[in-house]
N, CA and C atoms as a LAMMPS dump frame, in Angstrom:
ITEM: TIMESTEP
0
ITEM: NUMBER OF ATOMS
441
ITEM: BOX BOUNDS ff ff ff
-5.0000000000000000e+02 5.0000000000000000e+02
-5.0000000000000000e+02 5.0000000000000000e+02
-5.0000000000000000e+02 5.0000000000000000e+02
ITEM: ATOMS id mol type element x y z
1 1 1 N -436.768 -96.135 462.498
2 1 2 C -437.877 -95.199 462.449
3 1 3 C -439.132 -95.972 462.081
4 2 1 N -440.133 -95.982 462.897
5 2 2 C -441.026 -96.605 462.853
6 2 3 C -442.705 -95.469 462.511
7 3 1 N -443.336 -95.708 461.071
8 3 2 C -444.371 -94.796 461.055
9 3 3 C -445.701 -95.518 460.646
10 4 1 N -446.721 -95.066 460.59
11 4 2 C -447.997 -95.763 460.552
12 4 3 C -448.005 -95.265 458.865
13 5 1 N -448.832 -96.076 458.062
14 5 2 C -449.316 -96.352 456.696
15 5 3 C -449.874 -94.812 456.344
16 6 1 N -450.649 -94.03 457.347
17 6 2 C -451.178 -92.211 457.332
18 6 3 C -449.747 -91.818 456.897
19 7 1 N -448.883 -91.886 458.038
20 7 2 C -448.161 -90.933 457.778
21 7 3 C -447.223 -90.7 456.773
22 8 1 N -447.286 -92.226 456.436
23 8 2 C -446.28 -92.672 455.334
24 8 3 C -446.917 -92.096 454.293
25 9 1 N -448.473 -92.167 454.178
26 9 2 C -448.856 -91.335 453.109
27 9 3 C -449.157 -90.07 452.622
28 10 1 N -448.753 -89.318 454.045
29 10 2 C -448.888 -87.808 454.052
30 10 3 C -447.344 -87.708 453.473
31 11 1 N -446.43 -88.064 454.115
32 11 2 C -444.759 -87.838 453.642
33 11 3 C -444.782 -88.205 451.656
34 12 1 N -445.485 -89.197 451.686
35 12 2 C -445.356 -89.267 450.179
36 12 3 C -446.027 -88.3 449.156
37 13 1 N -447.492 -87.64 449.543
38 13 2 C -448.319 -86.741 449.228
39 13 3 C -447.323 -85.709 449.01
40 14 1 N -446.655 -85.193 450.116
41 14 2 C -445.923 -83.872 450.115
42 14 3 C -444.653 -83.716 449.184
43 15 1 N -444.079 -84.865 449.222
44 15 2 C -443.066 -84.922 448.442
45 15 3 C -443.226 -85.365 446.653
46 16 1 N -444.064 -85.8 446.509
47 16 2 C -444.532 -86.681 444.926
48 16 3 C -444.727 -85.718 443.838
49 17 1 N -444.115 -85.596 442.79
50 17 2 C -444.689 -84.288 442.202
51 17 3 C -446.141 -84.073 441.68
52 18 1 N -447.165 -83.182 441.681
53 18 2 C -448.726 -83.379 440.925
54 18 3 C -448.713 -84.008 439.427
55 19 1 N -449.869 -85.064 439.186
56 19 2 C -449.387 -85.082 438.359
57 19 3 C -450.309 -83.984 436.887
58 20 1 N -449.981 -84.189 436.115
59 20 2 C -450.48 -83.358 434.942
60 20 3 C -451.151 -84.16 433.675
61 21 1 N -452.1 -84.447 434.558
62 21 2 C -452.982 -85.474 433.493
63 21 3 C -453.23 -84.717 432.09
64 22 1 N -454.034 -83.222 432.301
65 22 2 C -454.213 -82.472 431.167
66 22 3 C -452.869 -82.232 430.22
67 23 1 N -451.903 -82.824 430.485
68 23 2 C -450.729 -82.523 429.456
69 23 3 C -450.357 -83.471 429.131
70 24 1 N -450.263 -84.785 429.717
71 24 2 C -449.468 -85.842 429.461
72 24 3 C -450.185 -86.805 428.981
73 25 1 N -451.805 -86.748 428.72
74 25 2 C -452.364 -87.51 428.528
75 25 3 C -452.759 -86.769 426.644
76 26 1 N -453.008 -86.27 426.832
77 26 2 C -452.779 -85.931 425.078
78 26 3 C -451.583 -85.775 424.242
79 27 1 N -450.351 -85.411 425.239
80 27 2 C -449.069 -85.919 424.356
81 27 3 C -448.386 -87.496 424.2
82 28 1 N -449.356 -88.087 425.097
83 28 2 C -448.965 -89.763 424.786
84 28 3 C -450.024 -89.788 424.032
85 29 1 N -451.123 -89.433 423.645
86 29 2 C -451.941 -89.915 422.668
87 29 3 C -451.194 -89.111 420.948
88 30 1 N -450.832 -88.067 421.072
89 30 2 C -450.069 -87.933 420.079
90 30 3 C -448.8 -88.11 419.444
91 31 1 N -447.929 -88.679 420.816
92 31 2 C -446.986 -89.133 420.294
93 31 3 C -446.795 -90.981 419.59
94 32 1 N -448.121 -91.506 420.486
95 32 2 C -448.277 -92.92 419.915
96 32 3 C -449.188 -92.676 418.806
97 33 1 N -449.781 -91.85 418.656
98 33 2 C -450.668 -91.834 417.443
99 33 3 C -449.463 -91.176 416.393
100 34 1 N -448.74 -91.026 416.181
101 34 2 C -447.373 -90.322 415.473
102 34 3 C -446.422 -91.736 415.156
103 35 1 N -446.391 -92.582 416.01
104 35 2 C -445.905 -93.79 415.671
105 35 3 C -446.506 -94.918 414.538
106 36 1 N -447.88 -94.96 415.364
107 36 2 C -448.799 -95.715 414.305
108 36 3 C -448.419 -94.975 412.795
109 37 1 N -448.788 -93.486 412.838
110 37 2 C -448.384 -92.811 411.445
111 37 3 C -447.272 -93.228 410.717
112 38 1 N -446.24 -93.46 411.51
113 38 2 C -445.11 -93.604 410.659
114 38 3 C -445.054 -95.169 410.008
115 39 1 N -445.529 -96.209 411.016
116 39 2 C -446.185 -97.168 410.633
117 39 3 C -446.647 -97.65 409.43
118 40 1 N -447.751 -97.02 409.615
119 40 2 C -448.444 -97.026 408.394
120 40 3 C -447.995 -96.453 407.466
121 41 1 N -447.515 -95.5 406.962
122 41 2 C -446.088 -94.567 405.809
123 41 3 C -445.301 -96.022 405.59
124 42 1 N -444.687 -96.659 406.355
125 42 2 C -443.954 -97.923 405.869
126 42 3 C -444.735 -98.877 405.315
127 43 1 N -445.724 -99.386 405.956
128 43 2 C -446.72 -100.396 405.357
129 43 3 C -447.159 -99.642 403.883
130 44 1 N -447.366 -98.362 404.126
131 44 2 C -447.993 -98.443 402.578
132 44 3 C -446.921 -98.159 401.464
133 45 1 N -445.136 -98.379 402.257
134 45 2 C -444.736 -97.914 400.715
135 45 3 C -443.922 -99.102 400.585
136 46 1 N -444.138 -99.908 401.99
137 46 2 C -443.85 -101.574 401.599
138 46 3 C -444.668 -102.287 400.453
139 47 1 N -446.237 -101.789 400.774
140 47 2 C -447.078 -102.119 399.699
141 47 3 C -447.157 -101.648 398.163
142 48 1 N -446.599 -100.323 398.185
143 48 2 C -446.247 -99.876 396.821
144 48 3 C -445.036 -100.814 395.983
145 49 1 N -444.439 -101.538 397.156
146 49 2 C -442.784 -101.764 395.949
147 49 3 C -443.643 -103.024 396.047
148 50 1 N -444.951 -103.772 395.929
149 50 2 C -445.078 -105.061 395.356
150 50 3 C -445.452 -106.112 396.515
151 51 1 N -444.996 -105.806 398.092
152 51 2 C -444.946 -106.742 399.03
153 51 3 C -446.187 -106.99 399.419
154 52 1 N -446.915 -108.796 399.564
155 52 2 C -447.638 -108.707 399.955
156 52 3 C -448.15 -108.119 401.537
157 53 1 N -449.582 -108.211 401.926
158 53 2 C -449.523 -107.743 402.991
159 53 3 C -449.183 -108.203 403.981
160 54 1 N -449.016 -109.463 404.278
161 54 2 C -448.299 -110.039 405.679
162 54 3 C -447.094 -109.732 405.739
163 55 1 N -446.706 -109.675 404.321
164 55 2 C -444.796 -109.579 404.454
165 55 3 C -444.767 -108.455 404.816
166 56 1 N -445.909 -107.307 403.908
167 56 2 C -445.187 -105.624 404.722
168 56 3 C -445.668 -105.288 405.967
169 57 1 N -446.171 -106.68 406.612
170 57 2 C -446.927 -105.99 408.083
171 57 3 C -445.415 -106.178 409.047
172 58 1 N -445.006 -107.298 408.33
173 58 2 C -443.758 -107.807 408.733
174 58 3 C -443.057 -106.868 408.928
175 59 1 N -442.551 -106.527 407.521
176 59 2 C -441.624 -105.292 407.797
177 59 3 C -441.814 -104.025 408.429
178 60 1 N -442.575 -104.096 408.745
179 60 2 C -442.983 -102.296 409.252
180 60 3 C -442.558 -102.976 410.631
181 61 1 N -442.836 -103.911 411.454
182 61 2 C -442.372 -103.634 412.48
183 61 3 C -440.451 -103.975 412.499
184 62 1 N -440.308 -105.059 411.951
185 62 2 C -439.068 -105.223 411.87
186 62 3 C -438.151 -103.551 411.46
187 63 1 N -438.815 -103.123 410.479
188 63 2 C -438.337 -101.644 410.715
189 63 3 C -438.429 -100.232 411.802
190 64 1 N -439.858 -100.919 412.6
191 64 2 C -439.657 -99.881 413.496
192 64 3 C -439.221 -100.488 414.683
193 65 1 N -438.795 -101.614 415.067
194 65 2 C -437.908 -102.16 416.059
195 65 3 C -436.511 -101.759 415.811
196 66 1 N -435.968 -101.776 414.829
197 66 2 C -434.992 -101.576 414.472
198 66 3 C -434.554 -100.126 414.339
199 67 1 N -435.579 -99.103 414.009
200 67 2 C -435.221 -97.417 414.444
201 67 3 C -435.578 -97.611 415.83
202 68 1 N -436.021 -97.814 416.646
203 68 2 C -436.085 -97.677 418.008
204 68 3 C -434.966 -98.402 418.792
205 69 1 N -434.535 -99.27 418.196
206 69 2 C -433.231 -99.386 418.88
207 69 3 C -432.267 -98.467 418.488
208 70 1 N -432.123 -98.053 416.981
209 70 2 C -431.059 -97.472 416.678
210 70 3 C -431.253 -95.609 417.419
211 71 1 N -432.163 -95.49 417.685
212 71 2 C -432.461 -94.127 417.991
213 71 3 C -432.419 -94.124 420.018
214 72 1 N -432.471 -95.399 420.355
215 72 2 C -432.335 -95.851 421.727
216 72 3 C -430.678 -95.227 421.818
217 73 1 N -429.703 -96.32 421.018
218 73 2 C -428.27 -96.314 420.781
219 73 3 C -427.551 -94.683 420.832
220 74 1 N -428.346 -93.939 419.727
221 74 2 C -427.634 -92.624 419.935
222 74 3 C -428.891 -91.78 420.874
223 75 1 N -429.401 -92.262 421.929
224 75 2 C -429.757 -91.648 423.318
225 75 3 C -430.461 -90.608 422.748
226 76 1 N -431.144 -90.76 421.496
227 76 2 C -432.282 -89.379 421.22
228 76 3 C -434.079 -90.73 421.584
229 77 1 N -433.755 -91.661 421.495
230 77 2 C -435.715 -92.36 422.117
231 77 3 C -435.896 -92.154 423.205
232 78 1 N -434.924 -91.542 424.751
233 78 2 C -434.833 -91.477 425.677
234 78 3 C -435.66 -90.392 425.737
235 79 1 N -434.764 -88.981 424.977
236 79 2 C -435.742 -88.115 424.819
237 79 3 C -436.938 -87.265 424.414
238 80 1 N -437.092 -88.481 423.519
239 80 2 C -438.546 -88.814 423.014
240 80 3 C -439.649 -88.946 424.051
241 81 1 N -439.203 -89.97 424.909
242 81 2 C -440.459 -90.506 425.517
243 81 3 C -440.5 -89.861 426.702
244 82 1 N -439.427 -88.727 427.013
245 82 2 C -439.418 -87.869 427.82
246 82 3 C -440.554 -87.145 427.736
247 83 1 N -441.283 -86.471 426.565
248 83 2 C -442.317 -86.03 426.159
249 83 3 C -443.439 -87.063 425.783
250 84 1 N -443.335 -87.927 425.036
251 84 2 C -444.664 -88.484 424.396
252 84 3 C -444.958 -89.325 425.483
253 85 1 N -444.344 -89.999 426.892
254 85 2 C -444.789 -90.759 428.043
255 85 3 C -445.404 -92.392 427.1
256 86 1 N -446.75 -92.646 427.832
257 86 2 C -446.782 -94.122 427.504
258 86 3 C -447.21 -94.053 425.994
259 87 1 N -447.223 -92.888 425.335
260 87 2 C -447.271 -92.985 423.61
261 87 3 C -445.855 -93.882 423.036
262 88 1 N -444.957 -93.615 423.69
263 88 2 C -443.675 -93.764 423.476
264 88 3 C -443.455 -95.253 423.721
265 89 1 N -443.941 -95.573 425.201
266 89 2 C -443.63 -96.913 425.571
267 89 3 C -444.139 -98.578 425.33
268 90 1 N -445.875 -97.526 424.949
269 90 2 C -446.504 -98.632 425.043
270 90 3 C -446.482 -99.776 423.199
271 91 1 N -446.176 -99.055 422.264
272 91 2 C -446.234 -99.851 420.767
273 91 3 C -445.013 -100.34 420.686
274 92 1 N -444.545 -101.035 419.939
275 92 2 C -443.688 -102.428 419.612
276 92 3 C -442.466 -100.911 420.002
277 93 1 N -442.189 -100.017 419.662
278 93 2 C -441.026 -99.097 419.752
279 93 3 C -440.641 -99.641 421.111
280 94 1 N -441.274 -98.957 421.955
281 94 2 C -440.885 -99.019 423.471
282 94 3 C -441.021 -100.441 423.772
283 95 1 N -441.001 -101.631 423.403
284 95 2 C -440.343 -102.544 423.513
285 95 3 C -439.272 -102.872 423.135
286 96 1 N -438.675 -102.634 421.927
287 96 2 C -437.579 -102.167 421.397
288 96 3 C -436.505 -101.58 422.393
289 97 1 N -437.386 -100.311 422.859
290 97 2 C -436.754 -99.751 423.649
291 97 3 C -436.205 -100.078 424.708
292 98 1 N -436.793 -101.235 425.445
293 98 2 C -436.77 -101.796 426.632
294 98 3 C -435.522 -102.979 426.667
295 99 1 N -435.609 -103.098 425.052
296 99 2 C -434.437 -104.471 425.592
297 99 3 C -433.221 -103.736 424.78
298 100 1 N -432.923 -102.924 423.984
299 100 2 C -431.67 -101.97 423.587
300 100 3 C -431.303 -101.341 424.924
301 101 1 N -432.102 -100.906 425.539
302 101 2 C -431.502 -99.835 426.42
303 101 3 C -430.533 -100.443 427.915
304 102 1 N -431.5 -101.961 428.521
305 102 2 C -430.149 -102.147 429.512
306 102 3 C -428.789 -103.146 428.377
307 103 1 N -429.258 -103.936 427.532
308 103 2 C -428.231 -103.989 426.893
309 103 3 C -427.181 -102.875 426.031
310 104 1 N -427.349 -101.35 426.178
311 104 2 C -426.106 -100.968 425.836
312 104 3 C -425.901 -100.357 427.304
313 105 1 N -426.517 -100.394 428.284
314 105 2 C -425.76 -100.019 429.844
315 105 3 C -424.929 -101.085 430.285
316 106 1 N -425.279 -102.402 430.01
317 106 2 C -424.195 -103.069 430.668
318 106 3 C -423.21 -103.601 429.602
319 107 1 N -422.874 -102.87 428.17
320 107 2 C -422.215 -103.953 427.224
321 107 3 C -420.764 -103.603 428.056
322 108 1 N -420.077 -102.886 428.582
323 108 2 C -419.095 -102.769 429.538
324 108 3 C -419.279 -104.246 430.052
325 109 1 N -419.506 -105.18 430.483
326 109 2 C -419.143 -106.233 431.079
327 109 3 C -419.079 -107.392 430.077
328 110 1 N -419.291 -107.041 429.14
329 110 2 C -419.1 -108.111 427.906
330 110 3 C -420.087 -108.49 427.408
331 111 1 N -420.036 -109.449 426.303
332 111 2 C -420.998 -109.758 425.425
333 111 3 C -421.967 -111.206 426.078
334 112 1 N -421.549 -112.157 426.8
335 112 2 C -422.119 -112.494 427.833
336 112 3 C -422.837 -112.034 428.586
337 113 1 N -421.546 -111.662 429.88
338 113 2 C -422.402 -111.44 431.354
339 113 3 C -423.002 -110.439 431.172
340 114 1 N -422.395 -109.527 430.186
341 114 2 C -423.208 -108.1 430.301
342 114 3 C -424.341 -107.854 429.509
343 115 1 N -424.281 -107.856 427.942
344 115 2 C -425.307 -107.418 427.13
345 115 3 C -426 -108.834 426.978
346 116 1 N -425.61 -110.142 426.807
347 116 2 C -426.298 -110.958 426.6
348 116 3 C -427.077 -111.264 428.104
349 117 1 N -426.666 -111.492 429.062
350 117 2 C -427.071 -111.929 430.438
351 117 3 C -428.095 -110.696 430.972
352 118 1 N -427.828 -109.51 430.896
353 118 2 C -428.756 -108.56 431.136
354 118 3 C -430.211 -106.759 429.925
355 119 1 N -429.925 -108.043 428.716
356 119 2 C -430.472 -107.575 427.657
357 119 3 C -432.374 -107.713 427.758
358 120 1 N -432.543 -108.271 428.443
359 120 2 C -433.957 -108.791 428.996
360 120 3 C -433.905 -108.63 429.976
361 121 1 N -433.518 -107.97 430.846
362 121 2 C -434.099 -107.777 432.806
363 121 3 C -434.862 -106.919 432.453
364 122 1 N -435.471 -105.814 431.985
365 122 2 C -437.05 -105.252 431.688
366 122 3 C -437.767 -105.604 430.923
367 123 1 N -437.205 -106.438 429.781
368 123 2 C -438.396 -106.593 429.101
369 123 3 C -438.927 -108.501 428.889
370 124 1 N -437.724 -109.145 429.998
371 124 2 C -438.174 -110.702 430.104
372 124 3 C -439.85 -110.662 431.02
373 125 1 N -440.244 -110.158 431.811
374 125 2 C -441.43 -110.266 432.054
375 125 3 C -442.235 -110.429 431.15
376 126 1 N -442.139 -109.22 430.5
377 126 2 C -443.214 -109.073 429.282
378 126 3 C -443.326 -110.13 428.588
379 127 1 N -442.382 -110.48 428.274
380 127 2 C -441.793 -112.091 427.379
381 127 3 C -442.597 -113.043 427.885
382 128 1 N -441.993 -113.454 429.186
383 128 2 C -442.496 -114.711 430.198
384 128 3 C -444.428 -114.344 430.281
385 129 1 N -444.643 -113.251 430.546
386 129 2 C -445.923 -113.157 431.261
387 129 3 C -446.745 -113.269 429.57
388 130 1 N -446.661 -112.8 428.637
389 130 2 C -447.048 -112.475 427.326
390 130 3 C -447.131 -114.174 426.601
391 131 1 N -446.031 -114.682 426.827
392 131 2 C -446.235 -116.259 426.959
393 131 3 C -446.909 -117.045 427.278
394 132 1 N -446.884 -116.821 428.943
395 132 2 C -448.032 -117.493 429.706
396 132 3 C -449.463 -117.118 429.321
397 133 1 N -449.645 -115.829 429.191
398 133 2 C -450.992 -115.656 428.645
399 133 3 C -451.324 -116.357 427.28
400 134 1 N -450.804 -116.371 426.244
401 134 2 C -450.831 -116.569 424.97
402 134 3 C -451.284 -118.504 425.236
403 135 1 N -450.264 -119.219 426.002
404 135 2 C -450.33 -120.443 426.351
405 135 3 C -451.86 -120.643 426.7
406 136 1 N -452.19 -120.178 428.186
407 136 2 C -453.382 -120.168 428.521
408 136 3 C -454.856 -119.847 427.599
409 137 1 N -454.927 -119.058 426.885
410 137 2 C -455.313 -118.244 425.666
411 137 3 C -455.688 -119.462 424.749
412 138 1 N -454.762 -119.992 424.143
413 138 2 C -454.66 -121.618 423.23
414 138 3 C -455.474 -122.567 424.05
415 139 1 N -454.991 -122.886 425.43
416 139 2 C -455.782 -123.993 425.816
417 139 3 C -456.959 -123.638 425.985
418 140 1 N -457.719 -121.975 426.293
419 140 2 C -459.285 -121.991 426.478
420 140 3 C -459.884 -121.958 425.341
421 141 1 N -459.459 -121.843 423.924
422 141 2 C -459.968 -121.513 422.715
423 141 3 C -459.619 -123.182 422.492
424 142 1 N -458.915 -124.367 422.465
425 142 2 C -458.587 -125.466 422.52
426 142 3 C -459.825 -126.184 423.192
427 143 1 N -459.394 -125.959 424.522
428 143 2 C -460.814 -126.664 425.344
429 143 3 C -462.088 -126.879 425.047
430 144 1 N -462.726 -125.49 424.593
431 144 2 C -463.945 -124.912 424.438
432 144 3 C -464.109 -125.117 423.134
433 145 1 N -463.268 -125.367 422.068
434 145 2 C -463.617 -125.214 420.517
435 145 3 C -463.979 -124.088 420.154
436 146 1 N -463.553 -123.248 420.225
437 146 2 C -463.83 -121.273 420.168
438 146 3 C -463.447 -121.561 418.739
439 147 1 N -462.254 -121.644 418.173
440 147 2 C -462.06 -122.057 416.993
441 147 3 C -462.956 -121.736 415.915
């Protein structure tokens, strides 16, 4: 079946669902603004028991990586971000999210081929590309003496 780029885009028009900017765009702003909150609730009661502040910046994420996987695991962050959209995806959580979630789909093939070998197929880009930038980043602040 052979169709021209129009028609391909009328077939996609008709079929695509609308989207709902007026809804989805203030529940990702409140559901990532709900994250930061909780965030910050950790940072400041990291800071109450004594920790300095790098260490409790530390921990707040190490703690919220760690509920976002564990909340990935029993399949309730799924339905989180069902509602909150890129509130959900876009802060350290939904990275979290990204590398818990194909590692417990493939731990069926083992701790290798499966969870270790495919624990990063969504979120190694980010890795690799987040790298490369960061690299590049060093050498123009390097080059230039931005410093």
């Amino acid at each position: 079946m052979s169709m021209t780029p129009q028609e391909y885009d009328a077939i996609n028009q008709r079929y695509s669902p609308a989207s709902k900017g007026w809804k989805t765009i203030p529940l990702a702003w409140l559901f990532g603004g709900l994250i930061c909150c909780i965030g910050q609730a950790f940072s400041d009661c990291y800071s109450a028991l004594g920790l300095e502040k790098d260490i409790a910046s530390a921990g707040v994420s190490i703690t919220l990586v760690f509920l976002a996987a564990l909340l990935t695991g029993f399949g309730i962050y799924d339905n989180i971000a069902k509602y909150g959209g890129a509130g959900c995806l876009v802060p350290i959580t939904g990275f979290s999210n990204a590398v818990s979630s194909p590692a417990l789909e493939f731990k069926s093939e083992g701790l290798i081929l499966g969870l270790g070998a495919k624990m990063f197929v969504i979120a190694g880009p980010v890795i690799v590309y987040g790298t490369a930038a960061s690299i590049i980043y060093g050498l123009i602040i390097y080059l230039f003496h931005l410093y």
